[in-house]
C-alpha positions in Angstrom: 22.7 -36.8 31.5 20.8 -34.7 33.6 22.1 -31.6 31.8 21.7 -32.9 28.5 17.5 -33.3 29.0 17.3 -30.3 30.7 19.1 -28.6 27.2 16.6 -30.7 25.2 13.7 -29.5 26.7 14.6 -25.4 26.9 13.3 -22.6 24.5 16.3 -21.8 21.8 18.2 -19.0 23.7 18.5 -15.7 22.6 22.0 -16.2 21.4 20.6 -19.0 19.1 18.7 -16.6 17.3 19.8 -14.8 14.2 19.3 -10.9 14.7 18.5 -8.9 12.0 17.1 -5.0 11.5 14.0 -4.1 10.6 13.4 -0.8 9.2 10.1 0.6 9.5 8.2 3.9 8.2 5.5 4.7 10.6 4.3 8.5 10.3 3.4 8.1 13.8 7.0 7.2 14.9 7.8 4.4 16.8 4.2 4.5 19.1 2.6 4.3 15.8 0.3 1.4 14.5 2.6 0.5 11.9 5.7 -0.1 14.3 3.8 -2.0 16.8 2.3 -4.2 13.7 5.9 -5.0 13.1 6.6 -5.9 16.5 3.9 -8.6 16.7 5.7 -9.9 14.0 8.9 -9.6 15.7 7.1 -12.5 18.1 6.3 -14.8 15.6 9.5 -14.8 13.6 11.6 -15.1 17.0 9.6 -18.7 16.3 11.2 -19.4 13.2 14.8 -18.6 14.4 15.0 -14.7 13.5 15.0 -11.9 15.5 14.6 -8.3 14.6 15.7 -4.7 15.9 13.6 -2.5 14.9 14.5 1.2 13.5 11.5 3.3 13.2 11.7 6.8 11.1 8.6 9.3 10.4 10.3 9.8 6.7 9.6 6.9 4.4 12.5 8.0 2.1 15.0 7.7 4.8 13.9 4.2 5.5 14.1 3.5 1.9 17.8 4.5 1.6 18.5 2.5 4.7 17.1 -0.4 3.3 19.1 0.3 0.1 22.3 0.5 1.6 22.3 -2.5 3.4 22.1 -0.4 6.8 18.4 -2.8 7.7 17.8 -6.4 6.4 14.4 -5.4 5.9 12.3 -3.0 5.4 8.5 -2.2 6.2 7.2 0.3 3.4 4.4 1.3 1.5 3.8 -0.2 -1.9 4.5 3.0 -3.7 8.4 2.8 -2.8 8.0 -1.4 -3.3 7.4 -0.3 -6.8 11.3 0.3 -7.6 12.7 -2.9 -6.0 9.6 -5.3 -6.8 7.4 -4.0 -9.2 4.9 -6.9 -9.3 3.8 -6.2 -6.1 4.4 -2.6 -6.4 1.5 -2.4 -8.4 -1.2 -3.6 -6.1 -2.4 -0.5 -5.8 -3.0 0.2 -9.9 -6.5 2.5 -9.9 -9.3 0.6 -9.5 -7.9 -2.4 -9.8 -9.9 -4.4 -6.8 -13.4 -2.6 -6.4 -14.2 -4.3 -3.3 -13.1 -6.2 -0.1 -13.8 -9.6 -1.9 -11.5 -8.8 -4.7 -8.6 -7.5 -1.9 -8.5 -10.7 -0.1 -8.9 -12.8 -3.1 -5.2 -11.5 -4.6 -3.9 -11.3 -1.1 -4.6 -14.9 -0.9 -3.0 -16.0 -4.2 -0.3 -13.3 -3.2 0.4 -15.8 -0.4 0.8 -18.9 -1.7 3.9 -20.9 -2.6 3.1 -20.9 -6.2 3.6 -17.3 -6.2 6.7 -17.7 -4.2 8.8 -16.9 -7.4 7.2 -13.4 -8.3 7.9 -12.3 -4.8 11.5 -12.4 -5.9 13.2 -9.9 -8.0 17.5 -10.1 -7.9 18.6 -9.6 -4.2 15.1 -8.8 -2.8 12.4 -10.6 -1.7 8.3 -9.2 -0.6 7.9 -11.2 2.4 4.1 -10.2 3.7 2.2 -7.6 2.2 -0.8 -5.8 5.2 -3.8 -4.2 3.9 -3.5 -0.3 4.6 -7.5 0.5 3.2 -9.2 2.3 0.5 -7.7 5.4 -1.3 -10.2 8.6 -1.6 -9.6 11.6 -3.7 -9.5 14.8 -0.3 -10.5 18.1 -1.8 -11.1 21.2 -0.4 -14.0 22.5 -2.4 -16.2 20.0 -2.4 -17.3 21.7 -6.1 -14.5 19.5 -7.2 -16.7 16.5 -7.9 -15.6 15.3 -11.2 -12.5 15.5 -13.3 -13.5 18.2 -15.5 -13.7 20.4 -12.2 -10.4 19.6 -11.6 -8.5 22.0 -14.6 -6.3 24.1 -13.0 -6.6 22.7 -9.7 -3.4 22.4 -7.4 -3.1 18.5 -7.1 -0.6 16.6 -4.8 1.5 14.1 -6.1 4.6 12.5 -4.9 7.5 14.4 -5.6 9.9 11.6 -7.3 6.6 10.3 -9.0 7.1 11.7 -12.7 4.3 9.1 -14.1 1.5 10.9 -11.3 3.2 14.3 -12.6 1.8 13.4 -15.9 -1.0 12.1 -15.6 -2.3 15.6 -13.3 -1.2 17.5 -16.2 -2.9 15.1 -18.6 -6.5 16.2 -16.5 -5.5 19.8 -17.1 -4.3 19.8 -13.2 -1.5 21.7 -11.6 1.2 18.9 -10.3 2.1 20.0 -6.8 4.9 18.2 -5.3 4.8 16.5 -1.8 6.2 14.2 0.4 4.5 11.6 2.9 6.0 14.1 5.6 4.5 17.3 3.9 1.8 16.2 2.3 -1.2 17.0 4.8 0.2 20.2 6.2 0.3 21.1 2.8 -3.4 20.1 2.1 -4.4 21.9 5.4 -3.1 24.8 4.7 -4.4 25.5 1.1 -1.1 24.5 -0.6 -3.2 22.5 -2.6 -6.4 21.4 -3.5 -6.8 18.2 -4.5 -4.8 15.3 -2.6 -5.3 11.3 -3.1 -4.5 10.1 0.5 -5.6 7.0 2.7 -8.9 7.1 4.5 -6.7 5.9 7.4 -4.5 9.4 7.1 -8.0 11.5 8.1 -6.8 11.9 12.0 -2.7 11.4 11.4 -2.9 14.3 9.6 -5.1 15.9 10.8 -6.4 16.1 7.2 -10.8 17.4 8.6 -8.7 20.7 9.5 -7.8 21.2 5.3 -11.3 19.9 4.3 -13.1 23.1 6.5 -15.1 24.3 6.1 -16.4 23.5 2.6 -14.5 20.6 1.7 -14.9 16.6 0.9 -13.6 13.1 0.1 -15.3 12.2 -2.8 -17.0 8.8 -1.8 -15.5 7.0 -4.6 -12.5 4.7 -3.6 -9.2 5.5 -6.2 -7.4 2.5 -5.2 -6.3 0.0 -2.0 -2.7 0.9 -0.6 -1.0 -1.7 1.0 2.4 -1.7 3.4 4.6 -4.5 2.2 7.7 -6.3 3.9 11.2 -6.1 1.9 14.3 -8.4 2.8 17.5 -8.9 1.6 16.7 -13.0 1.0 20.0 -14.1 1.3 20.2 -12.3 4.9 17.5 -15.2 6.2 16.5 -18.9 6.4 15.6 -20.2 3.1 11.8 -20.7 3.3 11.7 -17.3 5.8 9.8 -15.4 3.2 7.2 -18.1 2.6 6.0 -18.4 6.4 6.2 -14.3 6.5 4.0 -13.9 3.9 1.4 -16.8 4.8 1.8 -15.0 8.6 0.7 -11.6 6.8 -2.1 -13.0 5.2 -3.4 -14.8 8.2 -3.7 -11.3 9.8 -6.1 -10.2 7.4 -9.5 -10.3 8.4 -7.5 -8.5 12.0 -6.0 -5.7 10.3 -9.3 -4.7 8.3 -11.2 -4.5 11.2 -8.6 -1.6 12.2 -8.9 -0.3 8.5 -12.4 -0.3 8.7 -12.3 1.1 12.9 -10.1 3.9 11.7 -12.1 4.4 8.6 -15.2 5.0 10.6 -14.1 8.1 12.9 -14.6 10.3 9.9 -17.5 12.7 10.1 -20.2 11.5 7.8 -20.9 15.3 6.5 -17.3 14.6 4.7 -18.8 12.5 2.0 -19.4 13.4 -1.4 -21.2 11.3 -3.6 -21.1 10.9 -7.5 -23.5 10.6 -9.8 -24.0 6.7 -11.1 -23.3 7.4 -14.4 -19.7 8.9 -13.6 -18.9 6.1 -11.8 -19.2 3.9 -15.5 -17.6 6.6 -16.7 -14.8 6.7 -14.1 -14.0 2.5 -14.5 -13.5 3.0 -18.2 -11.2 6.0 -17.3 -9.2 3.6 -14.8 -8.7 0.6 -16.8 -7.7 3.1 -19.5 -5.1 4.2 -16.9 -3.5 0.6 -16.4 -3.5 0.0 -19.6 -1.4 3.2 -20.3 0.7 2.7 -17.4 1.6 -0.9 -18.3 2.6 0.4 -21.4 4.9 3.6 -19.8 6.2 0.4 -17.9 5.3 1.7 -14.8 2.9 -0.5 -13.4 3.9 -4.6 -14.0 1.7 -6.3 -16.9 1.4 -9.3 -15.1 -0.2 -7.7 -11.9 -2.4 -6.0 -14.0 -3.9 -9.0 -15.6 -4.1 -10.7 -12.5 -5.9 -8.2 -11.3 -8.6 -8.3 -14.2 -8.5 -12.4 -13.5 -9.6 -11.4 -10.0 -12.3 -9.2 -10.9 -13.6 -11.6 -13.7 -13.9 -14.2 -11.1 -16.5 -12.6 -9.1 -18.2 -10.8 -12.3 -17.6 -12.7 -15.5 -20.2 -10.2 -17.3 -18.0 -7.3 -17.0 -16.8 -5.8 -20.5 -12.6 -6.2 -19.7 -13.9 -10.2 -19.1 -15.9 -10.6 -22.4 -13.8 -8.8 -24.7 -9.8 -8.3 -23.2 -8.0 -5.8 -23.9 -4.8 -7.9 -24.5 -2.2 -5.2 -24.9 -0.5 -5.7 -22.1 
């Protein structure tokens, strides 16, 4: 009897718990923000009966193929690689699509909840939390580069296995420069190219203030929010495991964008480069134009995109895209 209450009234022991791998890209390596994200998580999901070994790699394409072949259960990756198992929430990060901080917690909210539980599912894979990785500026190293007629025959970044960013450089009369998330600052900082899209958060992992002197700048215009998004195998975990993931994730919000923000902040004010107002108009219309195009080259998802727009209607119904939709997605 004794034995039997003292069972009752013990934690689960480790051998109770199922184990499962976690994959993780972290730039940093395994001391990195990302990884040590992941292992928080590791704490609360060791409540719900899982328990994860973590694999950390600098290279998110080598994550990626572990994930894909089964050698990690999950996988912790930005939404840019997302994009080709989930595409939904692969396109979080469409151009322009959420303006603001209001708009970013808004979706990450309806992201969250149950009723959205069966978009997070495509075939074998589920999304199961989805972290806020800040706003994306456009890095340049002649800050002359100000606007996108400045931009013809310009050496621009873009990710090497992205054809659609390929295009759409060569569409702005742009020279598409191939780089990976490994390459793609030593690349910047040493003139290999001009013009690079990149995090605010990248400015001291990469070191990126050493490519913008000495007459360089971020134009102060945000291009989009990134976000790093948790992939599992759903049928390697509890059924309900990717609900309480994701609520988890959200629930970390307001935390992690204080770090966004703290991180954010280091950069040297003289960085900034401001636009005129009227480019800015200019530069929305250009943007939805974009997602509308993209939707159509099917490679952002339709119904992301007019979530998004619901989103931004919500908080400013007078916008033109609320009054008069452009319903060709």
């Amino acid at each position: 009897m004794l034995l039997a209450a003292t069972a009752m009234v013990l934690p689960v022991q480790a051998a109770d718990y199922l184990k499962r791998t976690v994959c993780v890209w972290d730039i940093v390596g395994r001391g990195g923000p990302i990884a040590q994200a992941v292992e928080e998580f590791n704490l609360e999901a060791i409540k719900w009966g899982v328990e994860f070994d973590m694999l950390v790699n600098s290279s998110e394409k080598i994550v990626v193929e572990q994930f894909r072949s089964k050698q990690c259960d999950a996988a912790f990756l930005s939404e840019l690689r997302i994009r080709n198992f989930v595409k939904f929430t692969g396109s979080l990060y469409a151009v322009g699509a959420m303006p603001e901080r209001k708009h970013l917690q808004l979706m990450y909210q309806l992201l969250a909840s149950p009723q959205m539980a069966d978009k997070m599912r495509v075939g074998p894979f589920e999304i199961a939390g989805i972290a806020p990785a800040g706003e994306v500026y456009v890095f340049v190293r002649d800050k002359s580069i100000n606007s996108l007629d400045k931009a013809v025959g310009r050496k621009i970044a873009v990710l090497g296995d992205d054809v659609y960013q390929q295009q759409m450089v060569e569409l702005i009369g742009g020279t598409p420069i191939s780089v990976t998330e490994a390459t793609a600052g030593s690349m910047f900082n040493n003139g290999a190219v001009d013009v690079m899209p990149a995090p605010a958060v990248a400015y001291n992992p990469l070191e990126l203030y050493k490519g913008l002197e000495p007459s360089g700048g971020i134009i102060n215009y945000p291009l989009a929010q990134i976000s790093g998004q948790l992939i599992i195998w759903h049928e390697r975990f509890p059924e309900g495991f990717g609900q309480k993931s994701r609520e988890f994730h959200f629930a970390q919000f307001d935390r992690v964008m204080k770090e966004v923000e703290s991180a954010t902040n280091t950069i040297d004010p003289k960085w900034w480069v401001e636009i005129p107002e009227e480019d800015k108009s200019n530069y929305e219309k250009l943007m939805d134009d974009v997602r509308i195009e993209a939707v159509k080259a099917d490679y952002w998802d339709g119904d992301m995109i007019k979530l998004q727009r619901r989103v931004r209607c919500k908080f400013d119904p007078t916008r033109a895209e609320c009054a008069k939709p452009r319903d060709v997605l």
